[in-house]
C-alpha positions as a LaTeX table, in Angstrom:
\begin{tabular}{lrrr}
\hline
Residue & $x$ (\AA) & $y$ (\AA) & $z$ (\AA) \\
\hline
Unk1 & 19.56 & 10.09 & $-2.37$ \\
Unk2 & 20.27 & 6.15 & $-1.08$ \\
Unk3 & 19.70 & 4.36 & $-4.05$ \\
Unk4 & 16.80 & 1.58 & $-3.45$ \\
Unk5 & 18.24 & $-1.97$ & $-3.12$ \\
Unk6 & 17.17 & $-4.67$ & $-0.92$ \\
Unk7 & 17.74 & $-2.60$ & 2.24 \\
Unk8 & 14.52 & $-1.20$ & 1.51 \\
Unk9 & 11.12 & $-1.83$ & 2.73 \\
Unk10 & 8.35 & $-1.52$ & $-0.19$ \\
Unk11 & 4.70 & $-0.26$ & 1.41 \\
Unk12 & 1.80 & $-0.69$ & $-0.43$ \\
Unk13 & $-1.86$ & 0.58 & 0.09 \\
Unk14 & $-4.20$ & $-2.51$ & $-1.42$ \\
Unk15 & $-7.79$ & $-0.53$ & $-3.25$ \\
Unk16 & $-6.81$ & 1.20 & $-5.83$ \\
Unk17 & $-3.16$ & 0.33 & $-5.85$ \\
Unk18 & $-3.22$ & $-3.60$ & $-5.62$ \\
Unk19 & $-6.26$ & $-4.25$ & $-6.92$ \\
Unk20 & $-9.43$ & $-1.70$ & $-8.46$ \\
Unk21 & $-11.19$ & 0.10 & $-6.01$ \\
Unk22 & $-15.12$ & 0.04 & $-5.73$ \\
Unk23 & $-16.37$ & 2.89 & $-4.75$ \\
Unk24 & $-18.92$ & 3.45 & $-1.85$ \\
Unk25 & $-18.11$ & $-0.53$ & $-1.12$ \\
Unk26 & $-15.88$ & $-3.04$ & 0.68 \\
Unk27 & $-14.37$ & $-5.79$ & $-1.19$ \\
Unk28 & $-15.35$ & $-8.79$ & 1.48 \\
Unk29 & $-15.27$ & $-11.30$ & $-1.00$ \\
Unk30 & $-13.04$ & $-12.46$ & $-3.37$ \\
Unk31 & $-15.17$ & $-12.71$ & $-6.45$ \\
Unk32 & $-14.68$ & $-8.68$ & $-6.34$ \\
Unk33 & $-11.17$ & $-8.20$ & $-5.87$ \\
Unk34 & $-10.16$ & $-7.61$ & $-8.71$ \\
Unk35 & $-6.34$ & $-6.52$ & $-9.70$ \\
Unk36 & $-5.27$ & $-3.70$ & $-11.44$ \\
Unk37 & $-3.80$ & $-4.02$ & $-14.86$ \\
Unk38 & $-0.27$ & $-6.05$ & $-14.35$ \\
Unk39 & 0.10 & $-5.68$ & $-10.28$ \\
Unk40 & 1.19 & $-9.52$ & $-9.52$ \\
Unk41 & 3.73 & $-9.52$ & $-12.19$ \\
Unk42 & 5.02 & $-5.99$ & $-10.65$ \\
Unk43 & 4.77 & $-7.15$ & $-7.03$ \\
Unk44 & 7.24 & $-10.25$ & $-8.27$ \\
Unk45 & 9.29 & $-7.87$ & $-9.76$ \\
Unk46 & 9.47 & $-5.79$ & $-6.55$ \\
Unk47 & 10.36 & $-8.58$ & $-4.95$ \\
Unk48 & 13.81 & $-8.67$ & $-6.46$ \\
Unk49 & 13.98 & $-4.73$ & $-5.96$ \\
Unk50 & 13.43 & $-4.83$ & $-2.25$ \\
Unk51 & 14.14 & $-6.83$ & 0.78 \\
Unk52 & 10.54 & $-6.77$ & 1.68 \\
Unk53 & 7.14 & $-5.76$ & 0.54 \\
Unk54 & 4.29 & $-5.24$ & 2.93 \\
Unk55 & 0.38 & $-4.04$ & 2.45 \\
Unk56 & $-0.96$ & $-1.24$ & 4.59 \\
Unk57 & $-4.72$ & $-0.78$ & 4.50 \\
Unk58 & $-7.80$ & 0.84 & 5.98 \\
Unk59 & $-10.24$ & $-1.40$ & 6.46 \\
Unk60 & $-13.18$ & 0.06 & 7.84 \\
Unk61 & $-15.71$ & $-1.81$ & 6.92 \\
Unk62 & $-15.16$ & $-4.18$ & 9.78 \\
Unk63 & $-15.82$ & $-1.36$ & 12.17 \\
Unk64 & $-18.98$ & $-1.07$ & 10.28 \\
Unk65 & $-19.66$ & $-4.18$ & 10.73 \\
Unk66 & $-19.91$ & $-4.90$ & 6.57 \\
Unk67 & $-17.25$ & $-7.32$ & 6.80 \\
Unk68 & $-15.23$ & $-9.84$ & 9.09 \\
Unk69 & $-11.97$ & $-9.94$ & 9.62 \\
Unk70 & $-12.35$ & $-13.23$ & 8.42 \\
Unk71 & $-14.23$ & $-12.44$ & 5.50 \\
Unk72 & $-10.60$ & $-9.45$ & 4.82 \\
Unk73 & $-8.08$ & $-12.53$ & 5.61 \\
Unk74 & $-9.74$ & $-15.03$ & 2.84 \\
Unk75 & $-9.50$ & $-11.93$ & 0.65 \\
Unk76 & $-5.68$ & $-11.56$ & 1.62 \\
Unk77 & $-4.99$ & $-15.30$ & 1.81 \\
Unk78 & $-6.21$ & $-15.35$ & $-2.02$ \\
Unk79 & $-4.92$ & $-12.50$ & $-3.13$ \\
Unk80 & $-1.18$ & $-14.19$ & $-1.67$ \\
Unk81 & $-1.89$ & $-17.03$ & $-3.53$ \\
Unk82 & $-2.31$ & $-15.24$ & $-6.96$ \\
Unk83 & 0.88 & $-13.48$ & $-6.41$ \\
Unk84 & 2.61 & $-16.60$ & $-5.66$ \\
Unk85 & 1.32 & $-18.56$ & $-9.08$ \\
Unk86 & 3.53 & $-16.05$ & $-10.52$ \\
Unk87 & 6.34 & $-15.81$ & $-8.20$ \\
Unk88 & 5.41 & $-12.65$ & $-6.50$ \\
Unk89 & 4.92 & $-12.34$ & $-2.76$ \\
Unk90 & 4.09 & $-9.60$ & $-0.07$ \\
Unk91 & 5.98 & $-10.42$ & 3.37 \\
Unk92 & 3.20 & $-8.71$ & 5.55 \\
Unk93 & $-0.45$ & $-7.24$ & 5.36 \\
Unk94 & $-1.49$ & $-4.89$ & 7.92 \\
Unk95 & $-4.95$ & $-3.53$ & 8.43 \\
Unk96 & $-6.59$ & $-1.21$ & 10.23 \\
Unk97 & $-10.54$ & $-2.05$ & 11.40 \\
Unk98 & $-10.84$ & 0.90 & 13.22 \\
Unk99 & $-13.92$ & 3.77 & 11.94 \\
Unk100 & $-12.44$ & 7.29 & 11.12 \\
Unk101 & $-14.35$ & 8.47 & 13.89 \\
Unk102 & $-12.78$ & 6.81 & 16.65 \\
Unk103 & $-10.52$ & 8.98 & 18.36 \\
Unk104 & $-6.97$ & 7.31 & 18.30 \\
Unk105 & $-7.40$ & 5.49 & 15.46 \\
Unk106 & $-4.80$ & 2.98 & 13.25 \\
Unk107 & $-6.12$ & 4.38 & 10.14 \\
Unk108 & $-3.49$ & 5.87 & 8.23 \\
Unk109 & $-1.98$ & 8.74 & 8.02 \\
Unk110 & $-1.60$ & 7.41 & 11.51 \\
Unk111 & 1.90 & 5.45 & 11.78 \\
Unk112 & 0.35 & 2.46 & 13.76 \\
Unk113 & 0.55 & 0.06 & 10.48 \\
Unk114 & 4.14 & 0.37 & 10.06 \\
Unk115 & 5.32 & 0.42 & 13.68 \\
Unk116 & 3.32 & $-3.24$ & 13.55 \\
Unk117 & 5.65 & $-4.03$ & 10.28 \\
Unk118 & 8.93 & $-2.89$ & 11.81 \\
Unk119 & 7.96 & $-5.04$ & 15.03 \\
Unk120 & 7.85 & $-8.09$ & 12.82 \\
Unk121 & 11.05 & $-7.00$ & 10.85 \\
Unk122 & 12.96 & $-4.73$ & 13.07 \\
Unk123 & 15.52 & $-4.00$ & 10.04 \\
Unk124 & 13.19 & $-1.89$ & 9.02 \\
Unk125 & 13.80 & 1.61 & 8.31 \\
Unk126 & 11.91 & 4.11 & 7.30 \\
Unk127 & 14.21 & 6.47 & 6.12 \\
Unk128 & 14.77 & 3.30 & 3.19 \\
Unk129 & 11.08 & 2.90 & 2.57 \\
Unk130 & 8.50 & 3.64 & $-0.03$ \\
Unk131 & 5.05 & 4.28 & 0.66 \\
Unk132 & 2.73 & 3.71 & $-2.69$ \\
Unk133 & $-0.65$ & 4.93 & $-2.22$ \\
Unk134 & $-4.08$ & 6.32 & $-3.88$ \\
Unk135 & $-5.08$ & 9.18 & $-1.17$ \\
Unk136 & $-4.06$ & 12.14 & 0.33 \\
Unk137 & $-3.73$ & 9.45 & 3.70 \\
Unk138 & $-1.15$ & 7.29 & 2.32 \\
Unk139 & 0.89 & 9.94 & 1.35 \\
Unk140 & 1.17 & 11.65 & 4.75 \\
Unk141 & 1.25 & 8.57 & 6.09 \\
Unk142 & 4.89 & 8.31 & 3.67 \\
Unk143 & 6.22 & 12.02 & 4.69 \\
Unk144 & 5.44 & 11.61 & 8.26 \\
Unk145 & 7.67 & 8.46 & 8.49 \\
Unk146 & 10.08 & 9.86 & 6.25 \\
Unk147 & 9.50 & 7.15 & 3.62 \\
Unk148 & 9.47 & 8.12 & $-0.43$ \\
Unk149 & 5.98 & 8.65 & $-1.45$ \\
Unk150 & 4.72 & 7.57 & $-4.56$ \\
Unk151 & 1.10 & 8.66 & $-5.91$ \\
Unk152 & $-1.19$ & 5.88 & $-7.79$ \\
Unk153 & $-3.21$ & 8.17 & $-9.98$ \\
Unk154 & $-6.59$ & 5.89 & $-9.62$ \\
Unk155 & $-8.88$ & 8.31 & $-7.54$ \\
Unk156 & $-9.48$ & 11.64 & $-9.09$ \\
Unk157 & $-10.89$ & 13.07 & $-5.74$ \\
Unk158 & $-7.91$ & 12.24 & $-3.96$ \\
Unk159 & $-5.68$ & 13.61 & $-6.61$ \\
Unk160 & $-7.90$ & 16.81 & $-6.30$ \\
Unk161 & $-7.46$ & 16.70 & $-2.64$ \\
Unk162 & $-3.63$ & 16.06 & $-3.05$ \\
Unk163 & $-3.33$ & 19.33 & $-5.17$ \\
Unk164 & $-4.65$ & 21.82 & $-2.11$ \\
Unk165 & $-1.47$ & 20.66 & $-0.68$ \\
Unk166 & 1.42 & 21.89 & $-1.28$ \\
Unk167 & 3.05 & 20.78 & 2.15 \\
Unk168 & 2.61 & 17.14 & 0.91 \\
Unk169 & 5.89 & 15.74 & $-0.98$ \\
Unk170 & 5.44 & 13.15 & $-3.77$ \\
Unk171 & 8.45 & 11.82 & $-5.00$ \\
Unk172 & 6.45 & 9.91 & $-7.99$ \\
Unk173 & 3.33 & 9.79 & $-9.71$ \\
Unk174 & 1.87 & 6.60 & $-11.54$ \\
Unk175 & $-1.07$ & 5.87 & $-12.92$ \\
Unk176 & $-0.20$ & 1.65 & $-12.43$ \\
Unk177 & 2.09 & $-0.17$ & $-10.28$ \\
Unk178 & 4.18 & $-1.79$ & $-13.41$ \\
Unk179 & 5.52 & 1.84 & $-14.15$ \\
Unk180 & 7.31 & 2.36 & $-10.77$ \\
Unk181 & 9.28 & $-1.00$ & $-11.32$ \\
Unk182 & 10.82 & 0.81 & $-14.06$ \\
Unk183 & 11.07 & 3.74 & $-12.24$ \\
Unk184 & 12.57 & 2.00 & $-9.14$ \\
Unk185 & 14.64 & $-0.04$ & $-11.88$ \\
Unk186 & 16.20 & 2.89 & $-13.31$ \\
Unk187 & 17.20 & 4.78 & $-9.80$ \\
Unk188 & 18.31 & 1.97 & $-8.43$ \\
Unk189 & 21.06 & 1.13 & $-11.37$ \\
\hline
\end{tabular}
């Protein structure tokens, strides 16, 4: 295997990996985003790990009409600004509005979200890319691309879901971000 340097593209899903997921809700405000336990201070040190770090996320709630896209890019514009107070930074956030139902949908496990990220930084390659998710989506959304997956432990369903599938290839399991920095750290020496 490559080892990761700054060739490599860091993905990130954002509830339940960035910041704690609320279940049955949509975080459209920022008084309830809340991050998990040491993510900025990860993210910054990802920053040194990788040549870029971008956010891939369903966002359905604005296909339900819960939320504006508005309302998700004061979230996001936040949520930058917190990372930057301690040095961290994420070079792109993608999101998908679309419902699950609609046929054709960005949602991942579709690809849509990182052909949009590769557009904006063609060097890019997915082969030299990490996906870091919470569901069964983000990780297919990884293997499909041929990107390293890496499980977030933080949603017992989808773990649940994850173990009916043997076809599905996690490279790592976390239960917090700060533990793949020294995982990362320590393949990448």
């Amino acid at each position: 295997m490559d080892k990761i340097n700054t060739n490599w593209t860091l993905f990130l899903d954002r509830d339940g990996v960035i910041n704690e997921r609320i279940p049955g809700a949509y975080i459209d405000d920022w008084n309830d985003f809340v991050f998990r336990q040491r993510v900025p201070q990860s993210i910054a040190q990802f920053n040194q790990l990788f040549g870029r770090v971008v956010v891939v996320t369903n966002q359905q709630g604005i296909g339900k009409g819960l939320m504006s896209e508005a309302q998700l890019a004061e979230v996001h514009q936040r949520m930058e600004s917190a990372l930057s107070a301690v040095g961290g930074r994420v070079d792109g956030i993608y999101f998908c509005p679309d419902l699950k139902t609609k046929v054709n949908n960005c949602r991942k496990p579709a690809p849509q979200m990182a052909y949009l990220a590769k557009a904006d930084y063609p060097e890019i390659d997915f082969q030299q890319s990490v996906m870091v998710g919470d569901s069964l989506s983000d990780i297919v959304f990884g293997n499909q691309l041929g990107m390293k997956a890496v499980l977030v432990r933080s949603n017992e369903e989808e773990i649940t879901a994850l173990a009916a599938r043997p076809d599905i290839k996690i490279d790592w399991q976390v239960d917090h971000l700060w533990e793949l920095v020294a995982i990362i750290r320590a393949q990448a020496s």
